[in-house]
N, C-alpha and C positions, 0 to 999 in steps of 0.2 A: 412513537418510537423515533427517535434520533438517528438519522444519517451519519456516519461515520468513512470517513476515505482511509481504509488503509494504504500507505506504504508497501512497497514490496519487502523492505526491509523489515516490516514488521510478519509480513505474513510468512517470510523463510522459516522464523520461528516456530511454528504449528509444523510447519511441512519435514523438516529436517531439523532435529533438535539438538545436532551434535556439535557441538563450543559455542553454543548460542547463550548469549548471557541474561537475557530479559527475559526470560521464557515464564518465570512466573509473572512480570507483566501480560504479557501477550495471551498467559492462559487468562488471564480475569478481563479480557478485552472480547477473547473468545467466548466465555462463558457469559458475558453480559449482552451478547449477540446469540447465543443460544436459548438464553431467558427470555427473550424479548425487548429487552430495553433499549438496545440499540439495531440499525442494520447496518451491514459491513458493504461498503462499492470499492469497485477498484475501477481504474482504466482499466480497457482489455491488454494493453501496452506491459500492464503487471506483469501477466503469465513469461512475456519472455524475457521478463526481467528477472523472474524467478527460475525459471528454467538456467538461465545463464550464470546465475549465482550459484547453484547446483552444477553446473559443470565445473565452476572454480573450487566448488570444497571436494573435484574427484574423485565422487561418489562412484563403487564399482555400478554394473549397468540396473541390477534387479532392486538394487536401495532407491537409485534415480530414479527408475521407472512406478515404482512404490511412493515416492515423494512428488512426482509429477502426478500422479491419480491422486492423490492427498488433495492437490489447489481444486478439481473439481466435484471435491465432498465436502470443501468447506461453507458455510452459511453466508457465503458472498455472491455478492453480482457484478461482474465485468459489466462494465458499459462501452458501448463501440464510441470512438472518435467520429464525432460530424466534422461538417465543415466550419461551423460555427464554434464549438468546444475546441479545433485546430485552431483558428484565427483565434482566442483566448487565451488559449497556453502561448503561442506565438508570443504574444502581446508582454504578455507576464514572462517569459523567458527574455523576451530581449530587456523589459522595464527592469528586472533586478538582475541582470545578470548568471541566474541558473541557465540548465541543462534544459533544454523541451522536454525531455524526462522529467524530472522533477516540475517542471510547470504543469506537466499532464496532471498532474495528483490535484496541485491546487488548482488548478482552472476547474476541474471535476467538482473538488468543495466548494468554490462558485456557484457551479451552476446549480450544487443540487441543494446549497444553503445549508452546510454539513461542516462538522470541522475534521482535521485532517489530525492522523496520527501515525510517528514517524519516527526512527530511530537516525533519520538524516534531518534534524534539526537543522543545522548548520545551513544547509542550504535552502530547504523549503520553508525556513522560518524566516525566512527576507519580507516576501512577497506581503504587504499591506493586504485585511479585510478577509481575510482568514482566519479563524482560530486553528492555530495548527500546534498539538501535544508531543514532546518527546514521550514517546511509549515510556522512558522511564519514572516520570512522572504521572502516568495513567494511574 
């Protein structure tokens, strides 16, 4: 089975599907994580990336709360940041000029020898020695 890093941007899809545009993406990324073929990691750093992307679409409180128990029923595993996977994103955020956010994802595909899938190409498709997918192209 193949490692796979989701995206935060990818996983809001599952969670809250309302003006989300890739969602048939993101269900066959689901589904191929449900089958078995692939496993799904995130940083743990996701969660409140995703939580905070759910307060931006002003979700009232019981859909939030609904969408916030969604991240942990889905067939993923947060990984906690060490100090060594720190000093990695560090590395990679300052060599291509992204976010330590977004270096989180790839430094995670690093380490765990996975490629990364992303509806924020743009940035986390800098970083050299990654294979990293626009969800669109999944």
């Amino acid at each position: 089975m193949k490692p796979v890093v989701v995206d935060s941007s990818v996983t809001v899809n599952w969670i809250n599907q309302i003006d989300e545009e890739l969602l048939d993406k993101a269900d066959k990324l689901l589904g191929d994580a449900q089958a078995g073929e692939v496993s799904l990691i995130a940083p743990e750093l996701s969660k409140y990336e995703i939580g905070n992307a759910l307060l931006k679409k002003k979700l009232d409180l019981s859909m939030a709360y609904e969408s916030l128990g969604t991240v942990y029923q889905l067939p993923m595993t947060f990984i906690p940041e060490t100090e060594e996977l720190a000093e990695q994103t560090y590395k990679i955020a300052a060599k291509s000029g992204i976010t330590y956010y977004d270096a989180s994802f790839v430094a995670l595909a690093q380490q765990e020898e996975a490629s990364l899938v992303t509806e924020n190409i743009k940035h986390q498709g800098k970083p050299q020695g990654v294979k990293v997918t626009s969800l669109r192209d999944y």
